[in-house]
C-alpha positions in Angstrom: 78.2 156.8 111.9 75.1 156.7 113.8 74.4 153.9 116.5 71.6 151.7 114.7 68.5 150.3 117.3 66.9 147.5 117.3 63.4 148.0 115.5 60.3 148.9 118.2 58.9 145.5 117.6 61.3 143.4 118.6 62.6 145.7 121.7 59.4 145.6 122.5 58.9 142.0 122.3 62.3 141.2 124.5 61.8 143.4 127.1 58.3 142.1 127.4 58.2 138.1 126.4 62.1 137.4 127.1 62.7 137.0 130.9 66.6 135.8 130.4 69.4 135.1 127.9 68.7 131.3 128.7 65.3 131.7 127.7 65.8 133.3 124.4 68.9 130.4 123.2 66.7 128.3 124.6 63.8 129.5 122.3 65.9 129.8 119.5 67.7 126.4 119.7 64.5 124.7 119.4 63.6 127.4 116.4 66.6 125.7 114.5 65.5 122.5 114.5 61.6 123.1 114.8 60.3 119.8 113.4 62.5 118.3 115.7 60.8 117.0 119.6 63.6 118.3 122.0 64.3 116.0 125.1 65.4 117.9 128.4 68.7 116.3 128.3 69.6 117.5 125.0 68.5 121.2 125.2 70.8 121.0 128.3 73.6 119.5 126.8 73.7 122.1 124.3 73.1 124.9 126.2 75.2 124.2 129.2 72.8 124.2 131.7 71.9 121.9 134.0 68.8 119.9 133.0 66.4 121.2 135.8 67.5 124.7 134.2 66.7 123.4 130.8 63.3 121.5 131.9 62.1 125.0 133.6 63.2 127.3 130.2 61.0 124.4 127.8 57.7 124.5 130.8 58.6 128.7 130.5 58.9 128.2 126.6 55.4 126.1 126.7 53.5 128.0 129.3 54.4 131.2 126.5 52.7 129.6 123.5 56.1 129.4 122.4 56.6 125.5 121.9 54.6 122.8 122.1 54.9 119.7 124.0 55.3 116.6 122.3 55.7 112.6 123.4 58.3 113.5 126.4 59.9 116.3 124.3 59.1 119.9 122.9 59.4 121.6 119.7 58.7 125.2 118.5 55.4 125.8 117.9 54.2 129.9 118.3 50.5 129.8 118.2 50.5 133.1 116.6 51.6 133.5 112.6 52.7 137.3 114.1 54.8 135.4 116.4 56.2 133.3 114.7 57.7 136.5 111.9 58.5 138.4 115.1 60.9 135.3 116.4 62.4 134.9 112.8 63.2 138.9 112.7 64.5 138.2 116.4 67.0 135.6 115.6 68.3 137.6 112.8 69.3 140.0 114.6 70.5 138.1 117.0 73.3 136.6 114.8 74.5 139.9 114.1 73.4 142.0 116.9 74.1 139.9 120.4 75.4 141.9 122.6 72.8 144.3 121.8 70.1 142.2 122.7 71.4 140.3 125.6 72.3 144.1 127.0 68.4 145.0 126.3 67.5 141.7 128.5 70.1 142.6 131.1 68.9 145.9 131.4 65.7 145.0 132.1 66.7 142.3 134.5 68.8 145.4 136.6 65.7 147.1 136.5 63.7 144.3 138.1 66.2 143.7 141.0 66.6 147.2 142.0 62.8 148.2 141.9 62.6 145.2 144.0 65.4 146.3 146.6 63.7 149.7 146.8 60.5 148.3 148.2 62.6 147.1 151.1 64.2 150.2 151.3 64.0 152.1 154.9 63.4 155.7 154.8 65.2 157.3 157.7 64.0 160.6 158.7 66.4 163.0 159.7 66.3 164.2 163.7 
């Protein structure tokens, strides 16, 4: 059987707009319940994070034009239609297709760190 792949749009879309696994439950918690205003406290509670982790991923999620804020809370608001189909075809997948994804956003995060040790990277030269 052949090994499926995520469509372009969406690998796309995480390696570009997804900086962590937090982020994304995060984005997709509030998806769930998106008439709902999210306090900090709660979107910590129910993703196990501390609540200066969770009040960093919802000023992330806002800063995106991914939610809105709202009263003291925040609920999902993509300012784009596009978005908003991309994030639905996202969470999809993401039911079935987890480790996939979170791999993709690891992946990218590996990446990141060792282009970043590189540029401290001494280049001996040899006598």
């Amino acid at each position: 059987m052949a090994k499926q792949t995520l469509p372009a749009e969406i690998r796309r879309f995480v390696l570009t707009s997804i900086p962590s696994v937090p982020y994304l439950e995060a984005l997709l918690l509030l998806r769930s319940q998106e008439q709902q205003a999210w306090q900090t406290a709660d979107v910590a509670r129910r993703l196990y994070v501390p609540d200066a982790v969770a009040a960093e991923l919802l000023r992330a999620l806002n800063a995106s034009g991914l939610v809105a804020a709202e009263g003291e809370g925040f609920r999902y608001a993509p300012r784009r239609e596009a978005l908003r189909a991309t994030i639905d075809q996202l969470q999809q997948l993401y039911a079935t297709r987890l480790v996939e994804i979170t791999s993709l956003i690891h992946t990218r995060l590996e990446k990141r760190a060792l282009q970043f040790a590189d540029a401290f990277r001494w280049n001996k030269k040899e006598p």
